[in-house]
Backbone bond lengths (Angstrom), bond angles and torsions (degrees), N, CA, C in turn:
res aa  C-N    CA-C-N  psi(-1)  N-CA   C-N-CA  omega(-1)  CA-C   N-CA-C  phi
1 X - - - 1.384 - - 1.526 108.92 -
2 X 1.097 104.72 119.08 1.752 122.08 168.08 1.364 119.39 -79.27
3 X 1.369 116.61 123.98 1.392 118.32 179.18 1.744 99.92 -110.81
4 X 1.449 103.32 130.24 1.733 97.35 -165.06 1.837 79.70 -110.82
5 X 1.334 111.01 158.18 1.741 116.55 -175.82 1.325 68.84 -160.24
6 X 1.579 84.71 128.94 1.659 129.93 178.76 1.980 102.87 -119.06
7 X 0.984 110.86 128.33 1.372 110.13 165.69 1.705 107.82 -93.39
8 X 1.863 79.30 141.92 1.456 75.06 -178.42 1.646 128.19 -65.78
9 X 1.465 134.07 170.13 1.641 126.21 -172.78 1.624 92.42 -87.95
10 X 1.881 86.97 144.69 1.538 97.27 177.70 1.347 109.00 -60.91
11 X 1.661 125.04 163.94 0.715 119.80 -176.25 1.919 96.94 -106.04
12 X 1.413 121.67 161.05 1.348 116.40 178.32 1.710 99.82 -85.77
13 X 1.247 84.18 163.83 2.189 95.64 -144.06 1.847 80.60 -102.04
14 X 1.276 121.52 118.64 1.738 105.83 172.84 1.513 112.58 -83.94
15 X 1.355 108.47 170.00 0.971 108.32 -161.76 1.588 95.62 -105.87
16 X 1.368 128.38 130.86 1.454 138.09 -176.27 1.017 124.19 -89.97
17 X 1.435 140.98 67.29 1.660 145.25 170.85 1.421 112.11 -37.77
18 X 1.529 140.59 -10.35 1.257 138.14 -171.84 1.860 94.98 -67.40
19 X 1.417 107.47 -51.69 1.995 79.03 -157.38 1.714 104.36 -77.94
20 X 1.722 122.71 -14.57 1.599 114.14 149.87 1.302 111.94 -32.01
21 X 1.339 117.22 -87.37 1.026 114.23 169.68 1.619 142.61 -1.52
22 X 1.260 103.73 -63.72 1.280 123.55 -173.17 1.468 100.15 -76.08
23 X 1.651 128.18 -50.25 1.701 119.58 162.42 1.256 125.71 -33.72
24 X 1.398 105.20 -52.37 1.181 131.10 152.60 1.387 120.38 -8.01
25 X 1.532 125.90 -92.57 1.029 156.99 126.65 1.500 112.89 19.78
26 X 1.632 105.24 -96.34 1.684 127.82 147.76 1.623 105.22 -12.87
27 X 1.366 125.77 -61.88 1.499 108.55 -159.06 1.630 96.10 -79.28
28 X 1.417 106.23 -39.50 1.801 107.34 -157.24 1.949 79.40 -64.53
29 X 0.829 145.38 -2.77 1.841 129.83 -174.66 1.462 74.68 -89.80
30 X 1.735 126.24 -73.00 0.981 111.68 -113.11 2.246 100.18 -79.33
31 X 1.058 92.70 -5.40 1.778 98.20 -177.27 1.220 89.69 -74.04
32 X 1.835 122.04 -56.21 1.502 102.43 -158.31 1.315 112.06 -74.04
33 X 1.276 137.07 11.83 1.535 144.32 -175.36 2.119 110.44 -79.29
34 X 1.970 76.12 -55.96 1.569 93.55 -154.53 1.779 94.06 -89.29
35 X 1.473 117.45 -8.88 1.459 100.50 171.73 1.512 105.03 -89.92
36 X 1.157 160.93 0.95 1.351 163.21 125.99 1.280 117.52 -12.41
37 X 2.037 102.49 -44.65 1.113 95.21 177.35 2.101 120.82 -104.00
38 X 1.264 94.27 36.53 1.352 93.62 176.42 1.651 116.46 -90.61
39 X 1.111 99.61 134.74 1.603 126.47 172.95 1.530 102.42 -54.23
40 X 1.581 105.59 94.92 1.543 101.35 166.97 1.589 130.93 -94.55
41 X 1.522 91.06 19.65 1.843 103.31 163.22 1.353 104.85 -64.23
42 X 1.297 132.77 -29.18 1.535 142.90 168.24 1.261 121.13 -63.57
43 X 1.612 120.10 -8.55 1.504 117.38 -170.66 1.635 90.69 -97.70
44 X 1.832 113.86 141.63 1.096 118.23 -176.69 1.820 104.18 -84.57
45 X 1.239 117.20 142.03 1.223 126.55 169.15 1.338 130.86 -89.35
46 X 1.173 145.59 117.19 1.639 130.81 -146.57 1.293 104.12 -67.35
47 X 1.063 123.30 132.26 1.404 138.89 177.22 1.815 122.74 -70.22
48 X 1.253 111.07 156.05 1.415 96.14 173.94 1.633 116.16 -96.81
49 X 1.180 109.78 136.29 1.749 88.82 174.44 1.506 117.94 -93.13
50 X 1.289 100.69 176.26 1.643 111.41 -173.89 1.505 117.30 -94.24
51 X 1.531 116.13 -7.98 1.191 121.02 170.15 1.852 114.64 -69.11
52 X 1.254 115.69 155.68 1.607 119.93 -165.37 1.844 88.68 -125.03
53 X 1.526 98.74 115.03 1.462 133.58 174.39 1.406 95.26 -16.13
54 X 1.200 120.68 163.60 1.442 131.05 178.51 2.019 92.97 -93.70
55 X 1.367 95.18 147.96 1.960 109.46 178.34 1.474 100.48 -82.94
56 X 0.955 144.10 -25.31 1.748 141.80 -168.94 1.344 106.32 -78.82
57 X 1.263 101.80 114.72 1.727 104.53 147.98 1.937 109.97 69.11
58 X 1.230 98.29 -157.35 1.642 89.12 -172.82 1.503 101.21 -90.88
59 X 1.190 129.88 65.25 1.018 150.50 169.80 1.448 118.22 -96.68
60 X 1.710 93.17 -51.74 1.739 124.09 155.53 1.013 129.28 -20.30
61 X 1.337 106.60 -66.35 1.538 144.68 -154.13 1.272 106.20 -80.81
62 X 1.500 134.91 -37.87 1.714 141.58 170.20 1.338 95.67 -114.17
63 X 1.461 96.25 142.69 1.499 114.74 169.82 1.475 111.26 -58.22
64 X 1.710 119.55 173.70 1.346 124.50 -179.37 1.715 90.08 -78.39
65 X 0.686 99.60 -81.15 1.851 117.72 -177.03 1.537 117.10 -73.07
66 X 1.537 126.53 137.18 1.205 92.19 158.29 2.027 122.71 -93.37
67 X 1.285 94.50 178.58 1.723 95.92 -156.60 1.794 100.62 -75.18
68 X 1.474 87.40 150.61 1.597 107.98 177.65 1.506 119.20 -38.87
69 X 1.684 111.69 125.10 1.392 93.94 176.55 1.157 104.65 -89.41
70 X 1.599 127.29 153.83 1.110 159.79 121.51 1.267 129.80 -35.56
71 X 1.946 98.25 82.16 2.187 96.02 178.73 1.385 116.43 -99.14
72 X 1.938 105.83 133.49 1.406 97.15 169.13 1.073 124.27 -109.56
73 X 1.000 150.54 121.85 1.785 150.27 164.93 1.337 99.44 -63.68
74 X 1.398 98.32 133.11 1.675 103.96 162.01 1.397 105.81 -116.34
75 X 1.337 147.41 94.53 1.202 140.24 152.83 1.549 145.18 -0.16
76 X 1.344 137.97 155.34 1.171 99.53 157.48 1.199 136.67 -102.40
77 X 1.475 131.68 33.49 1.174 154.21 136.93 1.839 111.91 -58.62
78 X 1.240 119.21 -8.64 1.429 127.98 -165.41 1.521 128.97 48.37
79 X 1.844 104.36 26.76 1.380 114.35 173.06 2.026 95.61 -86.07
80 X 1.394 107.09 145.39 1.113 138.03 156.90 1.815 116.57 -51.12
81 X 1.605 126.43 122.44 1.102 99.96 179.62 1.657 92.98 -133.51
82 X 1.097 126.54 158.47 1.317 126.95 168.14 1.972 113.04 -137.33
83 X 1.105 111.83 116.87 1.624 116.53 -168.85 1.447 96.24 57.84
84 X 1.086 124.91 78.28 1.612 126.81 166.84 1.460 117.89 49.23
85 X 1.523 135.73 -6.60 1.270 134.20 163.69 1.342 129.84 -89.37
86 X 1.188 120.09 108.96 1.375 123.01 160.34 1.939 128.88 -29.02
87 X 1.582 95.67 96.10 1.555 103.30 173.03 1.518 120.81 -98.27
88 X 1.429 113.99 120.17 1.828 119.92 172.57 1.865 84.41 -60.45
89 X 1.650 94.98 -171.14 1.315 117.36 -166.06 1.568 108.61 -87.97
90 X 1.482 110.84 -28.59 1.648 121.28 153.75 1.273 115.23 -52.72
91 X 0.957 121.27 -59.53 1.554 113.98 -171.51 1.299 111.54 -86.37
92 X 1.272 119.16 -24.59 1.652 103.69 169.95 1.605 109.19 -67.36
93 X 1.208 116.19 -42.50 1.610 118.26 175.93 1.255 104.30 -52.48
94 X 1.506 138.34 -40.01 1.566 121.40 -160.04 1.880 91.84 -82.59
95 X 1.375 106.63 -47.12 1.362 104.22 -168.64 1.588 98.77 -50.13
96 X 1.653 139.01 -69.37 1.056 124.00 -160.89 2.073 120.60 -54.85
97 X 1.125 85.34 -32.74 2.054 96.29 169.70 1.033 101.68 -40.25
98 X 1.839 121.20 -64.72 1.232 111.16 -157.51 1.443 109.21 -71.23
99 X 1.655 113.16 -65.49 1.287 101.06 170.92 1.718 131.22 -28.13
100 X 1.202 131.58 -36.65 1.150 135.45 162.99 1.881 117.96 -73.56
101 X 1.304 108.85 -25.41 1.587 90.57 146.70 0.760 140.53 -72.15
102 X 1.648 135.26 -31.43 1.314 149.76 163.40 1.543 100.13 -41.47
103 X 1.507 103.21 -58.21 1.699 109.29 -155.68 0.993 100.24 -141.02
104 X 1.524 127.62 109.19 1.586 119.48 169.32 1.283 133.41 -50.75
105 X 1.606 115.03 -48.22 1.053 132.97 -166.65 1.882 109.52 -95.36
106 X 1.319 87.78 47.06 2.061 89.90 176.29 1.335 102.30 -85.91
107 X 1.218 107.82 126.33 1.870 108.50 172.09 1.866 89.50 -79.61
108 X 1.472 85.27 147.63 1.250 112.96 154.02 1.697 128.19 -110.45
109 X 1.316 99.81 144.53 1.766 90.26 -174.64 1.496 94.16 -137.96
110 X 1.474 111.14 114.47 1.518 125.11 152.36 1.454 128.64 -58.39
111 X 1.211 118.75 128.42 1.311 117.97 -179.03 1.829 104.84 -133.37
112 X 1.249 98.53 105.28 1.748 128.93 -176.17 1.821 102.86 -71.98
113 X 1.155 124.89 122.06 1.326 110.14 -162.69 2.062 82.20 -97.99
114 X 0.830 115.19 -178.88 1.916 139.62 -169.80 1.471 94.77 -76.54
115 X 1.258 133.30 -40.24 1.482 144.77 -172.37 1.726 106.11 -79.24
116 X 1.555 133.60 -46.27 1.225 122.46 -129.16 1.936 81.32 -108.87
117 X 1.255 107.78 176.11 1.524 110.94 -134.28 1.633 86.45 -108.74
118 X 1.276 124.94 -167.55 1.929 116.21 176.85 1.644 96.17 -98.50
119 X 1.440 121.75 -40.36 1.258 133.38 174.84 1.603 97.85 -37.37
120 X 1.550 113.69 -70.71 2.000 92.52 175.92 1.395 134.79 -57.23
121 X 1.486 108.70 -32.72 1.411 107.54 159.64 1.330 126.65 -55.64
122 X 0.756 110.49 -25.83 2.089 115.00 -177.89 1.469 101.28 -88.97
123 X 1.404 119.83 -16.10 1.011 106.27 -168.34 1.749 106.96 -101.30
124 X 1.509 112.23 -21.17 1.490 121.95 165.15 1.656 87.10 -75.15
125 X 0.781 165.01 -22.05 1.563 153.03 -155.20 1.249 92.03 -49.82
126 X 1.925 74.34 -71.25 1.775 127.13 -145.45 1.835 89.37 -42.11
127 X 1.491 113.39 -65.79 1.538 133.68 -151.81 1.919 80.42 -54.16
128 X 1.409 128.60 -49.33 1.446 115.20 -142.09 1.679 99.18 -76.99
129 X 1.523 103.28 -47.58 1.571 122.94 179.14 1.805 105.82 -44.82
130 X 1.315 106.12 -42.35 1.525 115.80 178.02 1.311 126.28 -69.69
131 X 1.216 102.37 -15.57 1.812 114.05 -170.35 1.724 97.86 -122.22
132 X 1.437 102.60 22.79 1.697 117.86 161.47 1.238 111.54 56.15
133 X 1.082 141.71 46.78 1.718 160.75 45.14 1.342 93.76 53.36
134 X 1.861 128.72 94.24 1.787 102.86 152.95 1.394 89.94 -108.38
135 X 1.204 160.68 -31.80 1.489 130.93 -123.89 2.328 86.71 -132.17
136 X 1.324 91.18 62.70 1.407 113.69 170.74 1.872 121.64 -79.66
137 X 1.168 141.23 126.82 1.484 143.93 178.24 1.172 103.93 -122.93
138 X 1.223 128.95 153.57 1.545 141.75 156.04 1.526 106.42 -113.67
139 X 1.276 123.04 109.80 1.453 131.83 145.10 1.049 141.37 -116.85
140 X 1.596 101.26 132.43 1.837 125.32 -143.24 1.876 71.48 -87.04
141 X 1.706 95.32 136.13 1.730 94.89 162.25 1.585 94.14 -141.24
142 X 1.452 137.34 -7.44 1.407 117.63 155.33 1.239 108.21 -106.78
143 X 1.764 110.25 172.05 1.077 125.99 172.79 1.774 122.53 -76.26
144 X 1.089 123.67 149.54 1.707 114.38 173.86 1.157 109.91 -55.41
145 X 1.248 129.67 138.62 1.837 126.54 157.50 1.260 120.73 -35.26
C-alpha cells in the first residue's frame, strides 16, 4: 500500500497597502505640523510695478498689477512690525497714509504671532482702520501656547 502526500498549493501572498498607508498618513501630519511653523516674513508679497496701465479700452478700467500687499507682524510683545522693524502706532499710521496715497486699495494683512494678546490686535486694528485702511485681514498662522 502506497501512501501518496501531496502538499498543499501555495497560497498567493496579497499584497497589504495598510502600512503605505499609514506612512502615508505620518508624512501628510508631519508637513502639516512643521509648515505652521514657517516664517512668513519670507513669503514674497506682489509688488507694485512702475509701469503706467495701458490708455485703450478696458485696459483703463483695471490696473496693470494688482497693488502691493502690506504685511504686519504683531509680536508677542504686541508691537507692530513691518519688514522686520518695530512700528509704535505713529509710525504705523504715517506709513499706512502714505502707502494708501500712492494706492488706495492696498490690502493689508495682519499677522498675530501665538504669543501677542487680542488687546494688541485690536489695537493695530484700531491704528490701521484709522489711518483709512478698508481692505484689512487677520491671519492666525501659529497655534496658542
Amino acid at each position: 500500500m502506497a501512501v501518496t502526500l501531496r502538499r498543499p498549493a501555495r497560497r498567493a501572498t496579497a499584497l497589504s497597502v495598510v502600512s503605505m498607508i499609514d506612512v502615508m498618513m505620518i508624512l501628510l501630519f508631519f508637513f502639516m505640523i512643521t509648515s505652521s511653523y514657517l516664517n512668513l516674513d519670507m513669503v514674497p508679497a506682489l509688488q507694485k510695478s512702475d509701469e503706467a496701465p495701458e490708455a485703450s479700452g478696458a485696459a483703463s478700467a483695471m490696473p496693470a498689477t494688482p497693488p502691493a500687499t502690506l504685511l504686519i507682524r504683531i509680536d508677542a510683545k504686541g508691537q507692530a512690525q513691518v519688514a522686520g522693524q518695530r512700528l509704535d502706532a505713529a509710525a504705523l499710521s504715517a506709513l499706512i497714509k502714505t502707502r494708501l496715497a500712492a494706492e488706495p486699495l492696498t490690502p493689508i494683512l495682519l499677522f498675530p504671532s501665538g504669543g501677542a494678546d487680542l488687546q494688541a490686535l485690536i489695537s493695530v486694528m484700531d491704528t490701521v482702520t484709522a489711518a483709512g485702511a478698508t481692505r484689512v485681514k487677520v491671519i492666525r498662522i501659529e497655534a496658542q501656547p
